[in-house]
C-alpha positions as CSV (number, residue, x, y, z in Angstrom):
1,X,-31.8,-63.4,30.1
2,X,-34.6,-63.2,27.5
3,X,-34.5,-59.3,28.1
4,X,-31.4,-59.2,27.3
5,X,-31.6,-61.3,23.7
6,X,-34.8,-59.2,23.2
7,X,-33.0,-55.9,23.0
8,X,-29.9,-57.9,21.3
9,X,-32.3,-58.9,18.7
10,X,-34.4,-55.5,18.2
11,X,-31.0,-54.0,18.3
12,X,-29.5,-55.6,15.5
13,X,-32.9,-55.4,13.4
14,X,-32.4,-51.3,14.0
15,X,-28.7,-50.8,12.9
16,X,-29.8,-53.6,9.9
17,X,-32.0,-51.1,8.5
18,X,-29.8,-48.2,9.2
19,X,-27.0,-49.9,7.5
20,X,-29.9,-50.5,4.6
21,X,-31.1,-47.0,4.2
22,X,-27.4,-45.8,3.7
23,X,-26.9,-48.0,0.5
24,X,-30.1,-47.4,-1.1
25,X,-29.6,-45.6,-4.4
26,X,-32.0,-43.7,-6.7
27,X,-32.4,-45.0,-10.0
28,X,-32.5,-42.0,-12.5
29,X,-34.3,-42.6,-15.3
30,X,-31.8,-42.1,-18.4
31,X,-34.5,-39.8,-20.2
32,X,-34.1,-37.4,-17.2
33,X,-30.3,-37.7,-17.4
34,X,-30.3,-37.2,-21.0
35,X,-32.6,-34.1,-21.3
36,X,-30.4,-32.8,-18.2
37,X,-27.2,-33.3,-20.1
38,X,-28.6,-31.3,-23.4
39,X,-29.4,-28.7,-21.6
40,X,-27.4,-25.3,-21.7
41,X,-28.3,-24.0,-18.1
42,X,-25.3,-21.6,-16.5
43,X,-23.4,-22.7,-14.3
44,X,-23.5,-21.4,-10.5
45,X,-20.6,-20.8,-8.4
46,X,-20.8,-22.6,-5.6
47,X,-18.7,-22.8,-2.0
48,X,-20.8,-24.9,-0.1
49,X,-20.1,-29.1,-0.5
50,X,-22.3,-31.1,-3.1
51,X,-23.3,-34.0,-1.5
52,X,-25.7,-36.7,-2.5
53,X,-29.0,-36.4,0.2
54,X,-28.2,-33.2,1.3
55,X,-29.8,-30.0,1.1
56,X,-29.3,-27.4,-1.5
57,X,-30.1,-23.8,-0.1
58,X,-33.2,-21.9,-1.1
59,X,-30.6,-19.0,-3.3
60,X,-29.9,-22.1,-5.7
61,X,-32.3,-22.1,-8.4
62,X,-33.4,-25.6,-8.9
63,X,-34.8,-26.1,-12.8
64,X,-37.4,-28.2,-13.7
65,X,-37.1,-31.3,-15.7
66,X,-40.3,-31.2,-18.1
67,X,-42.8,-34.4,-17.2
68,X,-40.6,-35.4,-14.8
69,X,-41.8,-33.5,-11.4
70,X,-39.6,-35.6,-9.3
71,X,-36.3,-34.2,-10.7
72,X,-35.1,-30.8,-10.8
73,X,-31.9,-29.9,-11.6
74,X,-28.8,-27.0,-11.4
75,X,-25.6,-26.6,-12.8
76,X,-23.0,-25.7,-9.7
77,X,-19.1,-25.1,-10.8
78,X,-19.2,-26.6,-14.1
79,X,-21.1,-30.3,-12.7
80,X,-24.5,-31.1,-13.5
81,X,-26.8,-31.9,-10.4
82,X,-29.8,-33.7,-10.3
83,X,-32.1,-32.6,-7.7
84,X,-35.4,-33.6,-5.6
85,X,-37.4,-30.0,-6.5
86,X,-39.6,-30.7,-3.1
87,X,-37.1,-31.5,-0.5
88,X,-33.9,-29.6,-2.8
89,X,-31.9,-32.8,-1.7
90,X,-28.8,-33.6,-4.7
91,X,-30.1,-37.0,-6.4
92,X,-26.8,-37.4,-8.1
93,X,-24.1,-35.4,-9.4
94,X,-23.6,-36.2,-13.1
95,X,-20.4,-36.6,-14.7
């Protein structure tokens, strides 16, 4: 019996911070956002699906945001994309 309320326990301490991780959110800095929404960058066409914590591939270039070495960012189809420049995971898509 305590085996079994063991692994009940450890079990719902493991999908709690599963459940946890999925809700974090970054907080962007609004400097970042603002120098990122100045900016005249083209725009890349893009096929693949924008989605926040994924993976851009290596043939998107990824544009620095100055002083800020955590964010990058890209313009794909007309929608400005903040970006992680180390891992190329999409922060947030700005509207």
């Amino acid at each position: 019996m305590k085996k079994l309320v063991l692994a009940a326990l450890l079990s719902s301490v493991t999908l709690a911070g599963v459940s946890f991780a999925q809700t974090t959110t970054v907080v962007v800095p609004g400097e970042v956002r603002t120098y990122v929404l100045e900016q005249s960058s083209p725009s890349v066409v893009y096929d693949g699906a924008v989605v926040v914590g994924e993976p851009l591939p290596e043939a998107v270039e990824i544009y620095p945001v100055p002083e800020q070495s955590g964010y990058g960012y890209v313009v794909l189809n007309q929608k400005r994309v903040l970006v992680d420049p180390q891992t190329r995971q999409v922060i947030e898509v700005l509207e």
